[in-house]
C-alpha positions as CSV (number, residue, x, y, z in Angstrom):
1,X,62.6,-66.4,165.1
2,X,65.3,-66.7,167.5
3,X,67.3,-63.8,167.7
4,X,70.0,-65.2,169.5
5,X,71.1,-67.3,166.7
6,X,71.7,-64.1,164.7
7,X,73.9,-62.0,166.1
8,X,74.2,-59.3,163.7
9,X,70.4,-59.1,164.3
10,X,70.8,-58.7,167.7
11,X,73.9,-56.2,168.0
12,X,71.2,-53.9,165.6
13,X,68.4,-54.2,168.5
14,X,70.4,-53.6,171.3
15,X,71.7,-50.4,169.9
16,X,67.9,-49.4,169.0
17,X,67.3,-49.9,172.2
18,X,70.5,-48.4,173.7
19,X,69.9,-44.9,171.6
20,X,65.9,-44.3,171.2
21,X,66.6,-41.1,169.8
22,X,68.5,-42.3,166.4
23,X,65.4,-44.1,165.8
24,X,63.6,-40.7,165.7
25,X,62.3,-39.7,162.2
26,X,64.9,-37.5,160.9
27,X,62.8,-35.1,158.8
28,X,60.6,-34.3,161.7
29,X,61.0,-30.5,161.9
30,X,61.4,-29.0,165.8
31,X,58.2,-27.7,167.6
32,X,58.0,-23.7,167.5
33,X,56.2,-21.6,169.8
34,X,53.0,-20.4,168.0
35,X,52.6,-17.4,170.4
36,X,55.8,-16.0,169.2
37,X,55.8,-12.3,168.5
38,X,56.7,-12.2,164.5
39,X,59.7,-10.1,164.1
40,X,59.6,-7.1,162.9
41,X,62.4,-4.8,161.3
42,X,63.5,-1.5,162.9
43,X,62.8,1.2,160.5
44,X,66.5,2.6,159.5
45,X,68.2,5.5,162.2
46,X,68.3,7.9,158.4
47,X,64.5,7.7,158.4
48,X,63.6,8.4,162.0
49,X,63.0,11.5,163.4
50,X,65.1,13.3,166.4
51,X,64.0,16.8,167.9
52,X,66.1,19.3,170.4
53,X,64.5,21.7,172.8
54,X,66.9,24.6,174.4
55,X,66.4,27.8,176.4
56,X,69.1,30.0,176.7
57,X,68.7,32.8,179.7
58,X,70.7,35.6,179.3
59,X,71.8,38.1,182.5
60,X,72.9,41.2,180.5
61,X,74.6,43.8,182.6
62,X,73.0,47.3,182.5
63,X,70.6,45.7,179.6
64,X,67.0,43.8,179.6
65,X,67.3,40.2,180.4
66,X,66.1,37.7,178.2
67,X,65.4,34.1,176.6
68,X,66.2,32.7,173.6
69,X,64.7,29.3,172.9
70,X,65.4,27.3,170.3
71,X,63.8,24.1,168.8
72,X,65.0,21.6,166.1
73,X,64.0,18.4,164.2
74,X,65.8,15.8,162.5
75,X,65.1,13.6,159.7
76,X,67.9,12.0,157.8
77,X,69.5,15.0,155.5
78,X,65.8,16.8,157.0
79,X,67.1,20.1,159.6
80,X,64.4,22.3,160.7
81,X,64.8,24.5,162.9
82,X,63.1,27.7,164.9
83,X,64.4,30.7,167.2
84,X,63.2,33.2,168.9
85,X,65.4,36.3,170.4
86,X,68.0,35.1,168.3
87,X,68.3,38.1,165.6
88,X,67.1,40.6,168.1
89,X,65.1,40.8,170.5
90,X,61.1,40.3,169.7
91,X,62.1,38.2,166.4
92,X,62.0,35.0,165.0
93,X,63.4,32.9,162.8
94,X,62.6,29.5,160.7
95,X,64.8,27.5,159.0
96,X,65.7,24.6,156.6
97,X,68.7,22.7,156.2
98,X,70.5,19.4,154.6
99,X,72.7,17.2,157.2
100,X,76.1,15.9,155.8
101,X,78.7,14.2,158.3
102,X,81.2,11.3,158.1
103,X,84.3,10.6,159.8
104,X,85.0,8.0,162.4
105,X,88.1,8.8,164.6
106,X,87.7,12.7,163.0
107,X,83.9,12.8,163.0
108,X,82.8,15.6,161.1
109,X,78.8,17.2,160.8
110,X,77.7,20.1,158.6
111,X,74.4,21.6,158.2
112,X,74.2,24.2,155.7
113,X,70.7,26.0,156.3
114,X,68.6,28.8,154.5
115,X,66.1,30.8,156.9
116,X,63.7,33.7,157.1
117,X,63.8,36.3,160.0
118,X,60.7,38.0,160.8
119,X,60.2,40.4,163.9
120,X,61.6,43.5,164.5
121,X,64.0,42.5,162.3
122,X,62.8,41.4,158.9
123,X,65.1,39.2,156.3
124,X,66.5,36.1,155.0
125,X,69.9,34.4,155.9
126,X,72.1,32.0,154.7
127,X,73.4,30.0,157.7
128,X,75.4,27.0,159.2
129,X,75.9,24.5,161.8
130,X,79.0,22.4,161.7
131,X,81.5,20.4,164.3
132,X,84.6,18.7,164.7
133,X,84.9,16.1,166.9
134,X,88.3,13.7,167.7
135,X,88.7,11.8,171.1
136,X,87.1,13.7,173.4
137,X,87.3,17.0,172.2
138,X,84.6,18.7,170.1
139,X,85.0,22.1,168.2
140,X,81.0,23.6,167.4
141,X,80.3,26.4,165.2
142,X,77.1,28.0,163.9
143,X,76.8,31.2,162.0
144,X,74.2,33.1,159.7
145,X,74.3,36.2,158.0
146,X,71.1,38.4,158.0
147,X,70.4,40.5,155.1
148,X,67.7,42.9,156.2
149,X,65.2,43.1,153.6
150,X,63.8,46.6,155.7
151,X,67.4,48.3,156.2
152,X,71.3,47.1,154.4
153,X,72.5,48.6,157.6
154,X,71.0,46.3,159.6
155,X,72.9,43.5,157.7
156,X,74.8,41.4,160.1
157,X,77.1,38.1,160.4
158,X,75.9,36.2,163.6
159,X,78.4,33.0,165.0
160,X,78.9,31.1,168.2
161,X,81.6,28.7,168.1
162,X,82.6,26.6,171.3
163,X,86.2,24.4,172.3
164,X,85.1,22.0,174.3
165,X,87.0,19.0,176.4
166,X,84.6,15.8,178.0
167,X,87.2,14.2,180.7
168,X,83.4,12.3,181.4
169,X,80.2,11.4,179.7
170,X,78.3,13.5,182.0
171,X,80.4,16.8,181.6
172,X,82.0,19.1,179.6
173,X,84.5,21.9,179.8
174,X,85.9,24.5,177.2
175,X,85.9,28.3,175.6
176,X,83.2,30.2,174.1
177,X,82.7,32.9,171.5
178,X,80.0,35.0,170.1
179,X,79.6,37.4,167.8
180,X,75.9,39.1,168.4
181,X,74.1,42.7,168.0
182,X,71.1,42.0,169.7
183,X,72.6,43.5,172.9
184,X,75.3,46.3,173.0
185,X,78.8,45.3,173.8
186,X,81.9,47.1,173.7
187,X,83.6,44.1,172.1
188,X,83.0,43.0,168.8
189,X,83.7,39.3,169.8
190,X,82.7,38.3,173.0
191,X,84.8,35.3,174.7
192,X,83.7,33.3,177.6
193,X,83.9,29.8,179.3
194,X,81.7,27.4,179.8
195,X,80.4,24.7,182.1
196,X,78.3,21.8,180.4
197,X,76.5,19.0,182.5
198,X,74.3,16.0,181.2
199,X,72.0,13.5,182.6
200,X,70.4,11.0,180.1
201,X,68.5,13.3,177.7
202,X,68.7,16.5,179.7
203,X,71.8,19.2,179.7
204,X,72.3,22.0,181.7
205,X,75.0,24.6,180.5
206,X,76.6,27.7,182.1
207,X,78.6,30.3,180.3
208,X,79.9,33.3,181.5
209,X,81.2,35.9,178.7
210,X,83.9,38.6,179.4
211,X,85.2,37.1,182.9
212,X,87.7,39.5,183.1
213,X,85.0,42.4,183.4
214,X,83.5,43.4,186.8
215,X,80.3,42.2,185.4
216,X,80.4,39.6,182.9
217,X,77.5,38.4,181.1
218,X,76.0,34.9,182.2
219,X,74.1,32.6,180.2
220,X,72.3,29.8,181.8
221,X,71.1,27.0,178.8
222,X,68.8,23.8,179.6
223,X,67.5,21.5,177.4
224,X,66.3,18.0,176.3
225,X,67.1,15.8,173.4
226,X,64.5,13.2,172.1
């Protein structure tokens, strides 16, 4: 056959030739790597768990000097939680809670928590651990009220609340209060500033109570959160 003398017939081949992909099978499905690790789902952020580990050093004026280490774990609405020199000195405490928050410019958190105290203090509290946070200020409270199961008049309403500014990431400025009988004070409320530096996972916080007194009372915290 002589092409030449159809030239429809020959327009058709030289745009075969022209385009050698058109002439491809179009149902041919592209080639996938077979080595390909499959995919696989990240289990939800609710369902994973988080845990906190913090030492609080206290430098007590004309008192015993002590530590006061406190470990949590997180698991969606999950809170456990357990202290140690927290009530009073030589006493610990376990606890339970249920995480709420929401908020996105006010970003709230609440934890309301039930816990037994055993040591030289003995008794259960109801508790709480709650914070505020807008732009870069935070407001942090935790409280718990011990009802001594050995003596009423050792019944007591614990809280430490903190104002705190971050200018940075890495640091953080702001007041302090506590409210504590495990060491004698002559104040009822103590007030204090406070220091806070953070690298990665790792904070180191200083806070010094009563400044105006000759000898205020320093608290040194470090810990890690993973």
């Amino acid at each position: 056959m002589n092409i030449l003398k159809r030239p429809g017939l020959f327009l058709g081949v030289l745009l075969w030739a022209a385009n050698p992909v058109a002439a491809q099978t179009t149902n041919t499905l592209p080639a996938t790597p077979t080595n390909t690790a499959p995919v696989v789902s990240e289990e939800p952020a609710a369902r994973a768990w988080s845990f906190s580990a913090w030492v609080y050093t206290y430098l007590v004026p004309d008192s015993r000097d002590y530590a006061q280490p406190t470990i949590t774990a997180d698991r969606g609405w999950l809170h456990l939680e357990a202290r140690y020199n927290y009530e009073a000195l030589d006493t610990g405490s376990a606890w339970v809670g249920y995480n709420l928050g929401g908020g996105k410019k006010l970003a709230w958190e609440l934890t309301p928590m039930l816990g037994g105290v055993f040591g030289e203090t003995t008794g259960i509290a109801p508790a709480y651990k709650g914070s505020l946070s807008w732009w870069k200020l935070e407001l942090y409270s935790e409280g718990e009220y011990v009802v001594d199961t050995g003596d009423s008049s050792g019944n007591f309403f614990y809280n430490w609340s903190e104002l705190t500014l971050a200018p940075v990431e890495w640091l953080r400025v702001g007041m302090v209060t506590q409210r504590t009988r495990l060491y004698q004070t002559d104040r009822e409320i103590q007030r204090g500033l406070l220091v806070g530096l953070s690298y990665k996972a790792v904070g180191f916080t200083t806070y010094v109570f009563n400044p105006d007194e000759s000898r205020p009372t320093v608290v040194l915290a470090v810990g890690v959160n993973f």
